[in-house]
ROKE-384392 format. One record per residue: x, y negated, z of N, C-alpha, C, O, CB in turn; residue in three letters. Coordinates in Angstrom, 3 decimals, decimal comma. Glycine has a CB too. Layout:
# residues N
X	Y	Z	X	Y	Z	X	Y	Z	X	Y	Z	X	Y	Z	Ala
...
//
This chain:
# residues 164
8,489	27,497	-13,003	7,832	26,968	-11,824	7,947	25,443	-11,847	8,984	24,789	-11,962	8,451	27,562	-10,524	Unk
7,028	25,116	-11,751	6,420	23,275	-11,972	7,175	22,709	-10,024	7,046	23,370	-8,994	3,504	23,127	-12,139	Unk
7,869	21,387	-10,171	8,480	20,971	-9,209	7,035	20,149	-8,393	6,057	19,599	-8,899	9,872	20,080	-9,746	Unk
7,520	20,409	-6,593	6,046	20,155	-6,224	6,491	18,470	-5,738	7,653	18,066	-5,794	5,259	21,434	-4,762	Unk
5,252	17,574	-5,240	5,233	16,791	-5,368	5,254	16,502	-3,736	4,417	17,165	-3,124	4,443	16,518	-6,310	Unk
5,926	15,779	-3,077	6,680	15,543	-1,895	5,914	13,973	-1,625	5,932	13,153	-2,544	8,568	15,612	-2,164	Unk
5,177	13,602	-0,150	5,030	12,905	0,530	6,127	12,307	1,633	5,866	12,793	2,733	4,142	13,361	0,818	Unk
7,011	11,613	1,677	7,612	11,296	2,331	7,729	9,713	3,096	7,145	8,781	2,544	8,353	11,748	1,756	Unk
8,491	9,465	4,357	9,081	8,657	4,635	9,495	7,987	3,888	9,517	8,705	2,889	9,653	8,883	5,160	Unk
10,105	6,485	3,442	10,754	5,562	2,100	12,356	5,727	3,297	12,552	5,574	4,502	9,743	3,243	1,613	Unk
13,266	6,144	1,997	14,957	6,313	2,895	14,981	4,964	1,852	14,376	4,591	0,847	16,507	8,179	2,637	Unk
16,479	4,292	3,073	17,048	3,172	2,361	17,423	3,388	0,645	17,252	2,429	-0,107	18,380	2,832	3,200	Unk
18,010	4,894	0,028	18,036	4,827	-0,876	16,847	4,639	-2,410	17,049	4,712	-3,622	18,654	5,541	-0,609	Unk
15,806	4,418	-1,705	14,835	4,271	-2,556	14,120	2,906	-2,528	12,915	2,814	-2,760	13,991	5,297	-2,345	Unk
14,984	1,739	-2,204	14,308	0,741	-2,472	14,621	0,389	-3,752	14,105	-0,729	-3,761	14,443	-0,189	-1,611	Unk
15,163	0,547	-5,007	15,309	0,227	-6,141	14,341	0,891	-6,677	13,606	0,341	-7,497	16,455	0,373	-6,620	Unk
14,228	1,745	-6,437	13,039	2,579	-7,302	11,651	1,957	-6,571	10,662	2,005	-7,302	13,157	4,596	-7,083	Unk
11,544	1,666	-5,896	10,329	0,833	-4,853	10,222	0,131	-5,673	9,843	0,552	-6,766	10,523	0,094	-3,371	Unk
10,520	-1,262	-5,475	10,714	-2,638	-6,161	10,496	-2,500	-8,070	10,273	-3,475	-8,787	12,527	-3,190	-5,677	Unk
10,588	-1,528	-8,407	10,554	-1,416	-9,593	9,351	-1,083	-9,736	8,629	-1,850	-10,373	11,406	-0,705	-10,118	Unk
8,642	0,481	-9,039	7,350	0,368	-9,242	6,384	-0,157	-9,183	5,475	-0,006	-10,000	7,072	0,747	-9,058	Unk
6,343	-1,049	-8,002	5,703	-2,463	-7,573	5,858	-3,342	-8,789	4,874	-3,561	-9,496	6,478	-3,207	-6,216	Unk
6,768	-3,740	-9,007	6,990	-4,937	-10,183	5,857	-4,617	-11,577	4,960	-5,346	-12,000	8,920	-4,834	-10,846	Unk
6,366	-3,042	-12,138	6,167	-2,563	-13,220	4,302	-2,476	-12,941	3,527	-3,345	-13,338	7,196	-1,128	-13,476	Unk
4,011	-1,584	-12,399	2,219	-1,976	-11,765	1,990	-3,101	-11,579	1,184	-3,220	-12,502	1,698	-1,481	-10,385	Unk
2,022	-3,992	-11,174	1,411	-5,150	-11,059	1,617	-5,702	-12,257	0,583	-6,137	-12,764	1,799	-5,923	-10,010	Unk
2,721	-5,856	-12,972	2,430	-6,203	-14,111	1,657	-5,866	-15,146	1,185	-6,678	-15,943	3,114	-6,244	-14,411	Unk
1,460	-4,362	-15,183	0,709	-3,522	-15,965	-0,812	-3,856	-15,847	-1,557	-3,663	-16,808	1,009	-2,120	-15,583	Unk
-1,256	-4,348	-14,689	-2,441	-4,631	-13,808	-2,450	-5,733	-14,123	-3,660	-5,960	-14,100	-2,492	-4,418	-12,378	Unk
-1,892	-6,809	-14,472	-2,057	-7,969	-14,748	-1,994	-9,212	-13,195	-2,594	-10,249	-12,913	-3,434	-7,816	-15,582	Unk
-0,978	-8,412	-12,553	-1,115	-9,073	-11,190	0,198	-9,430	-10,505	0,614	-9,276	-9,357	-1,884	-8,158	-10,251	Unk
0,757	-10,022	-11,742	2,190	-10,960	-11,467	2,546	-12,224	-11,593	3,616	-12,811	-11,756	3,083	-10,646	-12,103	Unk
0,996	-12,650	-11,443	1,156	-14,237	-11,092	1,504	-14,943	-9,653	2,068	-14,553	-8,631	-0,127	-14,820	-11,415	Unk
0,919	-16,124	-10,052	1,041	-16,671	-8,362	-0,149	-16,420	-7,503	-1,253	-16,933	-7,684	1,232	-18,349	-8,228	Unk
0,140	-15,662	-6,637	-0,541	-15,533	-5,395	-0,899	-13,938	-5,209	-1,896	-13,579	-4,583	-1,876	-16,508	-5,396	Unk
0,111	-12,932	-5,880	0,143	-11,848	-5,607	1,368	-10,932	-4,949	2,457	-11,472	-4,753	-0,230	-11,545	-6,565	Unk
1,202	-9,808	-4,679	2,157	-9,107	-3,570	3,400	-9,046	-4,581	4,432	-8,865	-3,935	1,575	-7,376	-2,867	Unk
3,582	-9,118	-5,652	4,869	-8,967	-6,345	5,973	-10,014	-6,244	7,174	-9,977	-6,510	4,589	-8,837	-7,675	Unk
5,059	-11,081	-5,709	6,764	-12,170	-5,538	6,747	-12,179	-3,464	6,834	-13,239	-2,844	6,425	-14,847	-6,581	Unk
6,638	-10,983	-2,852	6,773	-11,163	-1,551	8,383	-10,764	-1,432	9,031	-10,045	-2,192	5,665	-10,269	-0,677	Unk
8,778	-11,394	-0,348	10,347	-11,379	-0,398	10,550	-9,541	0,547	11,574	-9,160	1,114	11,191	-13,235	0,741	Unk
9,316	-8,809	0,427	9,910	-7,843	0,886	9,961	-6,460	0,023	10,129	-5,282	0,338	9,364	-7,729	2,065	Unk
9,746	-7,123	-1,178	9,615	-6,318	-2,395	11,030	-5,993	-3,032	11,152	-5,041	-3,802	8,708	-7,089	-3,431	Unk
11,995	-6,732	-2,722	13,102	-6,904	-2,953	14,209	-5,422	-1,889	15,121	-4,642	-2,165	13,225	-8,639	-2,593	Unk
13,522	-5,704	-0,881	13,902	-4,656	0,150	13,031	-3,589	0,891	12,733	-3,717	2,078	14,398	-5,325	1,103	Unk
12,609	-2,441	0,059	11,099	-2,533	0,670	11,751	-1,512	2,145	10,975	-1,510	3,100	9,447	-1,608	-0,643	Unk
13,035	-0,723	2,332	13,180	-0,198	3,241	13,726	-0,757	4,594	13,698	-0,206	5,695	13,678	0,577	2,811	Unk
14,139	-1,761	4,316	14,165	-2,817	5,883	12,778	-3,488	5,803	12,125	-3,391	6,842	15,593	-4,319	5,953	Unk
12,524	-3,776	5,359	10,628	-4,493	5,644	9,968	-3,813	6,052	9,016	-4,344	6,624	9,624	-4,927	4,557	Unk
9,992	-2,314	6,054	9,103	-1,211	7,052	9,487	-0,528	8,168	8,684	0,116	8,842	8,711	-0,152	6,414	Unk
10,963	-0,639	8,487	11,598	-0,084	9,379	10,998	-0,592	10,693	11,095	0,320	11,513	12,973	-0,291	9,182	Unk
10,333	-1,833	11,312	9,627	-2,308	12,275	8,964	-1,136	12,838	8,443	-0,408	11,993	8,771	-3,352	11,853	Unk
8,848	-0,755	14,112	8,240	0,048	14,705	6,272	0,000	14,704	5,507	0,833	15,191	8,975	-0,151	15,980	Unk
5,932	-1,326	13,949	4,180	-1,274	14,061	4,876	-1,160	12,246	4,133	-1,963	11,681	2,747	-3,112	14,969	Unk
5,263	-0,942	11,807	5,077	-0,628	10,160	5,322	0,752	9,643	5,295	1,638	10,498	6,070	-1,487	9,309	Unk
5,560	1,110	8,385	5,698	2,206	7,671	5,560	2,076	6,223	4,885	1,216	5,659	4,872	3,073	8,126	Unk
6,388	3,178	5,549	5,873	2,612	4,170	6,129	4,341	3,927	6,819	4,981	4,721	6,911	1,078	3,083	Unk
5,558	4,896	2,878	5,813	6,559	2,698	6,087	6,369	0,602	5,578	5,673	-0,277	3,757	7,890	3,436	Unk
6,848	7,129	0,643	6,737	7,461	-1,376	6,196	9,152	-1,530	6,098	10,163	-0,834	8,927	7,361	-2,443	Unk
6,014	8,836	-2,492	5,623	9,942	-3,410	6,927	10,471	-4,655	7,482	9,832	-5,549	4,175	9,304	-4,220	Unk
7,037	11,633	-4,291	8,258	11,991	-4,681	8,006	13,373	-5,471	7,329	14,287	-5,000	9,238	12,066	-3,440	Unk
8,757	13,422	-6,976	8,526	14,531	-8,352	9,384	15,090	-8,568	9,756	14,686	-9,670	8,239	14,143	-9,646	Unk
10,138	15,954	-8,176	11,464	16,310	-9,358	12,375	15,540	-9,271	13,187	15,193	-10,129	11,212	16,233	-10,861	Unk
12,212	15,086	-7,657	13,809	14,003	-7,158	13,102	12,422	-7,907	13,967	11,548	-7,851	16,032	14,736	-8,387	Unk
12,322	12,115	-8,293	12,079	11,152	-8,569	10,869	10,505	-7,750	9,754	10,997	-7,582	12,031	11,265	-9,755	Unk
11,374	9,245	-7,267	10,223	8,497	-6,596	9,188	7,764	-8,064	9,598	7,170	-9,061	11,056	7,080	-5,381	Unk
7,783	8,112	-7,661	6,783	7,953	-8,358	5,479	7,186	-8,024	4,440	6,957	-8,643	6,579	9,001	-8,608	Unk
5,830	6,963	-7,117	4,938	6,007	-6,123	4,929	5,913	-4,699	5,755	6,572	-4,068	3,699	6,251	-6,284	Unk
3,839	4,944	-3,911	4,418	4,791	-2,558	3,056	3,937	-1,538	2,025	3,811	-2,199	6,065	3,749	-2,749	Unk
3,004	3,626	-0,731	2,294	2,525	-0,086	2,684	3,122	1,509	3,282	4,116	1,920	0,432	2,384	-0,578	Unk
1,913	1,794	2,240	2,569	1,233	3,402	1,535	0,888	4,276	0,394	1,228	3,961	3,448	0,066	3,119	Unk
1,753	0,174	5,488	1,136	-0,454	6,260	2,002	-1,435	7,022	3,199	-1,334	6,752	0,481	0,384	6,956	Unk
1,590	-2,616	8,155	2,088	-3,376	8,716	1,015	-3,868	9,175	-0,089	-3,680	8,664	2,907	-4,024	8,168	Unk
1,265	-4,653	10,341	0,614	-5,725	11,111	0,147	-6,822	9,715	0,637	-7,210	8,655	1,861	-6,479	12,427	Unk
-1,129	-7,000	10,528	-1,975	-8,262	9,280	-1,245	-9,316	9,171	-2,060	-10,152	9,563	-3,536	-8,993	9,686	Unk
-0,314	-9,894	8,928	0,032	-11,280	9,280	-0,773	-11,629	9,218	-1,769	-11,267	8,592	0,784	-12,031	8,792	Unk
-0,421	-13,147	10,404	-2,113	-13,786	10,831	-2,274	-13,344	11,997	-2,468	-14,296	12,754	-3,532	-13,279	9,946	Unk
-2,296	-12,199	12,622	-2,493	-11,786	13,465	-1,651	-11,554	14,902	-0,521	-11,903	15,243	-2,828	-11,097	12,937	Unk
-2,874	-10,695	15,694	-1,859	-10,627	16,943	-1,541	-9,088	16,943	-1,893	-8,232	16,132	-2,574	-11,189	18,550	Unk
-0,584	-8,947	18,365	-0,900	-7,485	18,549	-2,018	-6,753	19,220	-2,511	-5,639	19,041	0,018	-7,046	19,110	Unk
-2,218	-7,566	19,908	-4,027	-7,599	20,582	-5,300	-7,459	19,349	-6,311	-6,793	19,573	-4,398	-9,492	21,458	Unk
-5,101	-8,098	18,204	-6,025	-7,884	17,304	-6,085	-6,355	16,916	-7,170	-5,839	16,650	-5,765	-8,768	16,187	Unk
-5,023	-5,707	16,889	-4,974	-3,877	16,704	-5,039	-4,033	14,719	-5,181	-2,978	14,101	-7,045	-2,690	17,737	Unk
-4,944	-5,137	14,051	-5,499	-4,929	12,767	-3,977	-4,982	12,027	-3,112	-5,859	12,022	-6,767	-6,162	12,271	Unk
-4,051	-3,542	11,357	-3,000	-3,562	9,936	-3,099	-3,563	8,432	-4,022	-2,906	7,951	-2,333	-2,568	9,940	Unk
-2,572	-3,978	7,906	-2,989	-4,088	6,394	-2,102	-3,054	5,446	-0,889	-2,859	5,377	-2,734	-5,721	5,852	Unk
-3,054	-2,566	4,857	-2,576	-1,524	4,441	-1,982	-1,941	2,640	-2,866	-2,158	1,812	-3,821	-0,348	4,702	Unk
-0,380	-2,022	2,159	0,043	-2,546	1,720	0,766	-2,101	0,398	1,154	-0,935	0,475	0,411	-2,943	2,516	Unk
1,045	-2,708	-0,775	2,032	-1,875	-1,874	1,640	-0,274	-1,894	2,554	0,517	-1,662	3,820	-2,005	-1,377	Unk
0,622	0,118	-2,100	0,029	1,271	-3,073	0,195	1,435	-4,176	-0,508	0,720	-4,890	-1,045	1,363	-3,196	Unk
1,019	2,270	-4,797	1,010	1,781	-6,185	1,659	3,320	-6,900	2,629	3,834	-6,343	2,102	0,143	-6,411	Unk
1,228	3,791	-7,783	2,016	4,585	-8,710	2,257	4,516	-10,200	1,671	3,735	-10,949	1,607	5,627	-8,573	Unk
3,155	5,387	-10,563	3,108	5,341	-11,753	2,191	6,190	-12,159	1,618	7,063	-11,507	4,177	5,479	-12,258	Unk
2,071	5,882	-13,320	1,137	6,969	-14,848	1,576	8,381	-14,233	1,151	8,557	-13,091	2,015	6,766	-17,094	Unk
2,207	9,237	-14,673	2,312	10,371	-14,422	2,411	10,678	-12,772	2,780	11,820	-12,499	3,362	10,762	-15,218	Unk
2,172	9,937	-11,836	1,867	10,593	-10,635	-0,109	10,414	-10,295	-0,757	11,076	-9,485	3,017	9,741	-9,349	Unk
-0,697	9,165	-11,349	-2,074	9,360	-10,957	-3,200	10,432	-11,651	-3,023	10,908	-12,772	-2,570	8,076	-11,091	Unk
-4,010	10,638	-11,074	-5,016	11,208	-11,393	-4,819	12,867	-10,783	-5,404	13,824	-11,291	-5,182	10,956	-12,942	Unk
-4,209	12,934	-10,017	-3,452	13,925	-9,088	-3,828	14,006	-8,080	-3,143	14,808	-7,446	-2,280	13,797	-8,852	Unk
-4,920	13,419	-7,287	-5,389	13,205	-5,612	-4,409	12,655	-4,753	-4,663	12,631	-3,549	-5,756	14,573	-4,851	Unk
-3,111	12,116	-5,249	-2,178	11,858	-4,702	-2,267	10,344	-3,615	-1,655	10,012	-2,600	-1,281	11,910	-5,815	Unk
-3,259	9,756	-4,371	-3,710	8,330	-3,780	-4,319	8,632	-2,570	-3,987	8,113	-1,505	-4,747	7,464	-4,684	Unk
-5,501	9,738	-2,745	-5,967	10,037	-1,615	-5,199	11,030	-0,688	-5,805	11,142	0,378	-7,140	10,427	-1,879	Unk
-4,400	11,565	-0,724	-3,557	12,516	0,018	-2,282	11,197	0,984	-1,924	11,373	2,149	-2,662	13,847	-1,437	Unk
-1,887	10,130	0,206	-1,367	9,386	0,509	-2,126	8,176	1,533	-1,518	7,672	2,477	-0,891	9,173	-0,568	Unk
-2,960	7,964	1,322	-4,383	7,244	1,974	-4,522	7,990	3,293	-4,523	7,340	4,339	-5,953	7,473	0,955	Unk
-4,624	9,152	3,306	-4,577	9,960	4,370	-3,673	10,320	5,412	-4,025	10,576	6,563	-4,771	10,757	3,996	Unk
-2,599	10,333	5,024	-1,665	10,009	5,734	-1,279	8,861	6,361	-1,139	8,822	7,584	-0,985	10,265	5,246	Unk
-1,036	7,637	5,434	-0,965	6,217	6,185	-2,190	6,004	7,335	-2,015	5,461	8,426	-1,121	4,942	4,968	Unk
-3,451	6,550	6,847	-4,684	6,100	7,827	-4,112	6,900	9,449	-4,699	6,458	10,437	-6,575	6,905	7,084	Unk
-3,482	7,546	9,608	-3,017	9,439	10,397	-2,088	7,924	11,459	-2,139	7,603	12,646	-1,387	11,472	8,837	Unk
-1,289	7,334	10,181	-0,029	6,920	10,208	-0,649	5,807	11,690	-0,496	5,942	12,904	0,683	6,189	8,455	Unk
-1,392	4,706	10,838	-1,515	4,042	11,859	-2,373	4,235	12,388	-2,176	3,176	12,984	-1,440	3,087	11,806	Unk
-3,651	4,750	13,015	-4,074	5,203	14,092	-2,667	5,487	15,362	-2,479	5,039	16,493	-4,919	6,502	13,576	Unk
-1,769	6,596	14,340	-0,739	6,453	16,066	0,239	5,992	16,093	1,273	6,569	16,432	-0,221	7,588	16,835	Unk
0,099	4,334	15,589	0,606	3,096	15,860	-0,090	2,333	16,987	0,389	1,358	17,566	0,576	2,362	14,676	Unk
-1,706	3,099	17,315	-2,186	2,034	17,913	-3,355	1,065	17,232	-4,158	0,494	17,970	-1,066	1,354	18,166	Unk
-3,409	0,912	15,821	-3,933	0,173	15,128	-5,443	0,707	15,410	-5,657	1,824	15,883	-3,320	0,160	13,769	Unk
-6,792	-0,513	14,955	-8,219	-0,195	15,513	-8,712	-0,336	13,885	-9,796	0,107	13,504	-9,018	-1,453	16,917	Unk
-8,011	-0,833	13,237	-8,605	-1,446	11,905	-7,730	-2,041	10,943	-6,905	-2,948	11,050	-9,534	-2,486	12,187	Unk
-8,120	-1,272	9,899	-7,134	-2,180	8,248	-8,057	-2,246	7,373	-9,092	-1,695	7,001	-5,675	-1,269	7,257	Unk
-6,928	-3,621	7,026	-7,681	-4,358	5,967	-6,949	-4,573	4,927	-5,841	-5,085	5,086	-8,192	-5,569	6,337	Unk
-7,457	-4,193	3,510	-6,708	-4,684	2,494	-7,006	-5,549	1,388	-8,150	-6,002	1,434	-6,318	-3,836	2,052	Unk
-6,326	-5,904	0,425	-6,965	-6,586	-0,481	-6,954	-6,375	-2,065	-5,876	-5,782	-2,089	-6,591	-7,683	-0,215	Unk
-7,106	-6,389	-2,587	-6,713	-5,463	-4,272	-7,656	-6,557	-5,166	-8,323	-7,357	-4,510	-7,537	-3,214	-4,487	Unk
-7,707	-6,594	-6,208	-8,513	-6,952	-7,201	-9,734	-6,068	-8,059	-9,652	-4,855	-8,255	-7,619	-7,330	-7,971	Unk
-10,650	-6,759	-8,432	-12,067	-6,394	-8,798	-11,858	-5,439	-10,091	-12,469	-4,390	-10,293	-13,057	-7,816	-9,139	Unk
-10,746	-6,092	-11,029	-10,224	-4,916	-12,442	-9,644	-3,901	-11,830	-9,661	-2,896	-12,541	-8,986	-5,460	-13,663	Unk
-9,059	-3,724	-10,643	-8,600	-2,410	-10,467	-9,781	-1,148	-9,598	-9,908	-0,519	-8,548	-7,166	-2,699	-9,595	Unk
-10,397	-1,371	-10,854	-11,655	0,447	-9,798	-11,072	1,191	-9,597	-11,220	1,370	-8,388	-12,931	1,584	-10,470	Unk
-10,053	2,229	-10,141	-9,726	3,425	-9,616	-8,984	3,508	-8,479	-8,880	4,555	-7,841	-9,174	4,070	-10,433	Unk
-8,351	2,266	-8,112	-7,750	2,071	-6,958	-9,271	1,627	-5,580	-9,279	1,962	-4,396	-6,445	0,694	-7,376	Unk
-10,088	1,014	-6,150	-11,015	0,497	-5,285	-12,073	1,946	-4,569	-12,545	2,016	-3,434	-11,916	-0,727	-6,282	Unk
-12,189	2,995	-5,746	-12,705	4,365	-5,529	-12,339	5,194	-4,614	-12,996	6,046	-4,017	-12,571	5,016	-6,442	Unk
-10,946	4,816	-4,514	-9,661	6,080	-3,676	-10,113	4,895	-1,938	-10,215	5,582	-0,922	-6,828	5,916	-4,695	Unk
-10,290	3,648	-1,773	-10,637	2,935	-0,720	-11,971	3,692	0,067	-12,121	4,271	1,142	-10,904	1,461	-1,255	Unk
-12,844	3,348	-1,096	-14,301	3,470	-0,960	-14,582	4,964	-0,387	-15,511	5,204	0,385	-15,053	3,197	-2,442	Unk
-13,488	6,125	-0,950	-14,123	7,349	-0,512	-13,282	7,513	0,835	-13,362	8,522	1,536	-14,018	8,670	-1,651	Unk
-12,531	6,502	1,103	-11,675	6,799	2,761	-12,313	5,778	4,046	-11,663	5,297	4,974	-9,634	6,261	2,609	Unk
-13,673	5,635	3,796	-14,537	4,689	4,176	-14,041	3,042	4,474	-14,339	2,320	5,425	-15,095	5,302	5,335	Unk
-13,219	2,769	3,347	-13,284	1,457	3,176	-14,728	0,433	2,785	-15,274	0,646	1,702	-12,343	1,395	2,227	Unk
-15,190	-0,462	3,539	-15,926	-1,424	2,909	-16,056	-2,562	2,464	-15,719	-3,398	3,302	-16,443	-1,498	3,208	Unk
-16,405	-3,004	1,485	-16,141	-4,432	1,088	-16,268	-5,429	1,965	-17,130	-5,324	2,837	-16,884	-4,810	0,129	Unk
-15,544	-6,437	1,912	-15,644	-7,713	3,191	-15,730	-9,006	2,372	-14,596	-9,127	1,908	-14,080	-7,850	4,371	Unk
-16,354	-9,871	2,017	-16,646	-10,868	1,701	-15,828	-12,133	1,754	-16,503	-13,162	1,801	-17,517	-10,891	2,184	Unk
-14,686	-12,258	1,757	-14,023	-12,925	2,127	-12,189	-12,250	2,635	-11,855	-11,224	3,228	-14,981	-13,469	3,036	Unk
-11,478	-13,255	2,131	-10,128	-12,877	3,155	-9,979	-12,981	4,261	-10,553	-13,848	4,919	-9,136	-13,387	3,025	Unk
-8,896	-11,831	4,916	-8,675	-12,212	6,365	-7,177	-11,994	6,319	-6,620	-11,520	5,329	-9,534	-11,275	7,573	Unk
-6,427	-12,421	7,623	-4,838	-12,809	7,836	-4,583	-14,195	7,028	-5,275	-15,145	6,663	-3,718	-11,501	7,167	Unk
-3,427	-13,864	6,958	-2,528	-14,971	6,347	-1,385	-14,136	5,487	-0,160	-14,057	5,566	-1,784	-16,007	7,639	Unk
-2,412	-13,541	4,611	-0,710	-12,772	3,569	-0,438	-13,695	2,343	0,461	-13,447	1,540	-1,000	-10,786	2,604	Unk
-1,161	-14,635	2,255	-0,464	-15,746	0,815	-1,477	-15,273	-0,733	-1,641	-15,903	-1,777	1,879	-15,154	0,371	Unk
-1,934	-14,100	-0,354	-2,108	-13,147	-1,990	-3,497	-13,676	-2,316	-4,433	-12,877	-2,315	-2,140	-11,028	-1,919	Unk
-3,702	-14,942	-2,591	-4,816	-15,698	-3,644	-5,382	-15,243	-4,610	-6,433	-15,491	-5,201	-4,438	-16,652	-4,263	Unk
-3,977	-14,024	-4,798	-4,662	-14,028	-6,639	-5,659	-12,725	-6,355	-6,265	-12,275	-7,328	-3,115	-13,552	-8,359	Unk
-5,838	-12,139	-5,122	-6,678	-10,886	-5,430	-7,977	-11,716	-4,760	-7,998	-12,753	-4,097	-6,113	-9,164	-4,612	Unk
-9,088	-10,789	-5,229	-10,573	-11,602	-5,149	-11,175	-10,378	-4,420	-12,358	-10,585	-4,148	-11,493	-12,123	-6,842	Unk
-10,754	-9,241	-4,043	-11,930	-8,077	-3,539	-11,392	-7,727	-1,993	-10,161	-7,715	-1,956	-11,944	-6,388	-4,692	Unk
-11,905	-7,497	-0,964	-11,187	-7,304	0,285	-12,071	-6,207	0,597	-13,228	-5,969	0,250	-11,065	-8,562	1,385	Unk
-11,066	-5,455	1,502	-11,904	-3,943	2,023	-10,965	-3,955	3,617	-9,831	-4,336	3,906	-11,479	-2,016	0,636	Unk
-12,057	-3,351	4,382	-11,752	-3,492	6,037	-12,591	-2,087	6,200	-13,639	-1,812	5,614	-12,494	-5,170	7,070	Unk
-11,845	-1,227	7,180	-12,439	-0,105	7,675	-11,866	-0,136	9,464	-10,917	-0,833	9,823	-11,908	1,334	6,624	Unk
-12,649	0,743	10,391	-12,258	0,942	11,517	-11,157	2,172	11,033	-10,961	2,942	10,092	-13,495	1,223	12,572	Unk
-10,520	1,748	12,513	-9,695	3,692	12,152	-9,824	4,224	13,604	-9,451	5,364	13,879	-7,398	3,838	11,563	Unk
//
């Protein structure tokens, strides 16, 4: 019997394994320069950086092994009146994609913040990453022409904003 694959909450014990997958993807992606989510100082800690009551972050979990993960938070930039969160650090490894897991995970965070309150997220990713831009596109993400907030991340060029 094949071990099943677990959506969860991120526990404090899994920020090493966090921070690693983040690091290791973005690098793999080619997106560990300056002006991307890999040098944010909450990459370092990703389970106190979501503990905030307007945040969240969930992993994806194999056979006791964390395998991937993503998040949400308030846009920085923003207010709480704006209702807008950015949906944040998505990321898996090789052997957890091509599994629907992106979209099963997508689905949940969207669940997630709706009952936070949130009216709308926005994220940002880069133009080389399609299969990540596909898993957006079929959760009615649309392209936005431009950045919005104030998250620092220069180096990505593609932005997607949906209502929720």
């Amino acid at each position: 019997m094949s071990a099943i694959w677990i959506l969860r909450p991120i526990r404090p014990t899994d920020g090493a394994a966090v921070a690693a997958i983040i690091r290791d993807v973005m690098t793999e992606h080619d997106c560990s320069g300056p002006g991307f989510a890999i040098h944010d100082p909450e990459v370092a800690d990703m389970p106190a950086a979501y503990a905030a009551s307007d945040a969240g972050y969930f992993v994806v979990e194999h056979a006791g092994e964390v395998l991937g993960g993503g998040g949400y938070a308030r846009l920085l930039g923003t207010t709480v009146d704006d209702a807008t969160c950015e949906l944040r650090k998505m990321y898996f490894r090789p052997a957890a994609r091509g599994r629907g897991l992106g979209h099963a995970l997508l689905e949940l965070l969207l669940a997630e913040m709706r009952g936070r309150g949130y009216r709308r997220c926005y994220l940002e990713t880069t133009s080389w990453m399609q299969a990540a831009q596909h898993v957006y596109r079929a959760h009615g993400f649309t392209p936005r022409p431009d950045p919005c907030g104030a998250t620092g991340h220069h180096g990505c060029d593609a932005f997607f904003e949906r209502e929720l």
